[in-house]
N, C-alpha and C positions, 0 to 999 in steps of 0.2 A: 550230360553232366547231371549229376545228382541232387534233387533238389534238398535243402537243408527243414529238419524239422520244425512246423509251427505249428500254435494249439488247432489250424484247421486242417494238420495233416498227421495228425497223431495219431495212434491206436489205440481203443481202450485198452485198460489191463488186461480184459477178458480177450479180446482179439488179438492181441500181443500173444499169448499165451498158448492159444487153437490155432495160430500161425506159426509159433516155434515148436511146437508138436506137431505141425504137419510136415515143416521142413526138418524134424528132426528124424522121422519114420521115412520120409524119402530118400533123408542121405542114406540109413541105414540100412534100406532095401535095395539103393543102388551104389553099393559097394566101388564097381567097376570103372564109375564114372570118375572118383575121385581117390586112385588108390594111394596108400599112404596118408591121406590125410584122415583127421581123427575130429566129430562135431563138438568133443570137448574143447578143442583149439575156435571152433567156427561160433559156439556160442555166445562166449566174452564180448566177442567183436558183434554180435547180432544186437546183446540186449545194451551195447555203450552206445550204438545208431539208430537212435530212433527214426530218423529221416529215412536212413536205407530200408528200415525194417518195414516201412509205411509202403515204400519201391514196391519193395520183395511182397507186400499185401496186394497193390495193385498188378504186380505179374503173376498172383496168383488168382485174385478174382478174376483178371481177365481170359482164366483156362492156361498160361503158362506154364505150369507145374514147375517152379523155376526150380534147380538143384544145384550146390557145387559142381562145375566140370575143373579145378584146376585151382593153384594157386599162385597170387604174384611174388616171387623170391625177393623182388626188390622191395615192397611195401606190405608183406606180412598179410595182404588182401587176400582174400575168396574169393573167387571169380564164379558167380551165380550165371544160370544161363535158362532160358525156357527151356524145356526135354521135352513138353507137351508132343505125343506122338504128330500131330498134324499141327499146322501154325497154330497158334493161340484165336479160338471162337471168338471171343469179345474183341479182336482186332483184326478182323477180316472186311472183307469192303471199304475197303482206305485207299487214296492215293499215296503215291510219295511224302510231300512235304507242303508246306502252309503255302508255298505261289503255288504249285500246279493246285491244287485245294481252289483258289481264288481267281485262278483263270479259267476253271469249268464254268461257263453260265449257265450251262444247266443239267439235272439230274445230278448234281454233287454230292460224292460220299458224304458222311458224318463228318469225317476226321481226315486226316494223313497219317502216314507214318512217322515223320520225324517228329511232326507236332505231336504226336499224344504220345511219344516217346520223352521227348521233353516233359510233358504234363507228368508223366510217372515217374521221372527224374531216372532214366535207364539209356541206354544206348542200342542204336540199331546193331549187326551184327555187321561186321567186314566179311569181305568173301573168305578171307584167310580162316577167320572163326569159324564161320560157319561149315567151313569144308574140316574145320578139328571137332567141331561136333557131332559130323557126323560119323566122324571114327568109334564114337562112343555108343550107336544107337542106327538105328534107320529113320529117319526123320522127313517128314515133308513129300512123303510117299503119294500122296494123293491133293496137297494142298502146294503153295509155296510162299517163298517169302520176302519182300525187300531188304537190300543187304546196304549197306554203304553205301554211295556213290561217287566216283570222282569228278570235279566241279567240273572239270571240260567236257565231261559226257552231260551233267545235270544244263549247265550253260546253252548247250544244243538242243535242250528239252526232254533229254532222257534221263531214264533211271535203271540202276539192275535188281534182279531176284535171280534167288536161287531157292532149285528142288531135287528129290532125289527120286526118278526115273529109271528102269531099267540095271538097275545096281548101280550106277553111277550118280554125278553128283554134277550138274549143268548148272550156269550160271546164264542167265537170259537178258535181254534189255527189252524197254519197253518205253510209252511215254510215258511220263510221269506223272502227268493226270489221269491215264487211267487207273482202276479199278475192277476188280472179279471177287465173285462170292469166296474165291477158292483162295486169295491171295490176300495174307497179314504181315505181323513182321515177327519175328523174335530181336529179345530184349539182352540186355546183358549187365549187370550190377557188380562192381567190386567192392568187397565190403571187408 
C-alpha cells in the first residue's frame, strides 16, 4: 500500500525533475514493455503524486530501474514495475517480512522484504506478475526474488521466490527468515 506524501518524504524540485527524465528515456527506450501506451498520458498522473513519485525515487535509488509494464483499465493507473536485469542491489540480503526478521537471533539481515516494501510504499510482486514480467524481458537470470505469499504457506514458516533458470520461470519456497546475497524483491506501484 502506497504511502501518502509528507514534507519528509518529498522530493526536491531538482530530484522530481532528474527522476522524471530518467523515467521518461526508459519509457521511451523500452517501447516493448508498454505498447500503446503513450508517457504523455503517464506524466499528468506522475507530477499530481507526489507520494508515488517519492515510491518511484526509492525503486529507483534502490537499483530497480522501475518502468511502466501495463495499465489498469479500471482506474486509469500505470502499473510501474522493477525491470532492473537482476533483483534490485539495494534490496538484496533480506528475509521475507518483519516476524521471520525478529525470530533470527542472530546474524539478521538489515531488513525484510515486506517491511521495506512497506517503508517505499510499493508492493511485493505475485507469482502471476512476476511470471507476466517476465514475458517482457529475461529477468532474474542470475539473482531471485520473493514473490507474495499465501498466509497457509507463511503460517508454517514459509515464504516463495521466484527466478528465471534455464529459459524457464521456477517458483521456489524457502523459510522465511532466511536470506542469500543473491536474493531481493521486486516492487510494484500503480500510479
Amino acid at each position: 500500500m502506497a504511502k501518502k506524501a509528507t514534507s519528509t518524504n518529498a522530493l526536491s524540485t531538482e530530484r522530481r525533475d532528474e527522476l522524471l527524465k530518467t523515467l521518461a528515456t526508459r519509457f521511451e527506450n523500452n517501447m516493448a514493455r508498454h505498447q500503446g501506451l503513450a508517457w504523455a498520458k503517464v506524466l499528468p498522473r506522475l507530477i499530481a503524486s507526489p507520494g508515488k513519485l517519492w515510491s518511484l525515487n526509492e525503486m529507483e535509488s534502490t537499483g530497480g530501474e522501475p518502468d511502466v509494464i501495463g495499465h489498469d483499465r479500471k482506474s486509469g493507473e500505470s502499473i510501474f514495475v522493477d525491470c532492473s536485469a537482476e533483483t534490485p542491489k539495494g534490496r538484496r540480503s533480506i528475509c521475507f517480512d518483519p516476524e521471520a526478521l525478529e525470530s533470527r537471533k542472530e546474524h539478521k539481515p538489515k531488513h525484510s522484504a515486506v517491511g521495506l516494501a512497506a517503508e517505499m510504499g510499493i508492493d511485493l510482486l505475485t507469482e502471476e506478475q512476476y511470471r507476466e514480467l517476465q514475458k517482457l524481458g529475461e529477468f532474474d537470470k542470475a539473482t531471485s526474488s520473493w514473490v507474495q505469499t499465501p498466509a497457509d504457506i507463511r503460517k508454517l514458516g514459509g515464504a516463495l521466490f521466484c527466478d528465471r533458470r534455464f529459459g524457464h520461470i521456477f517458483l521456489y519456497h524457502n523459510g522465511a527468515e532466511s536470506y542469500y546475497a543473491a536474493r531481493g524483491f521486486r516492487g510494484m506501484l500503480k500510479v
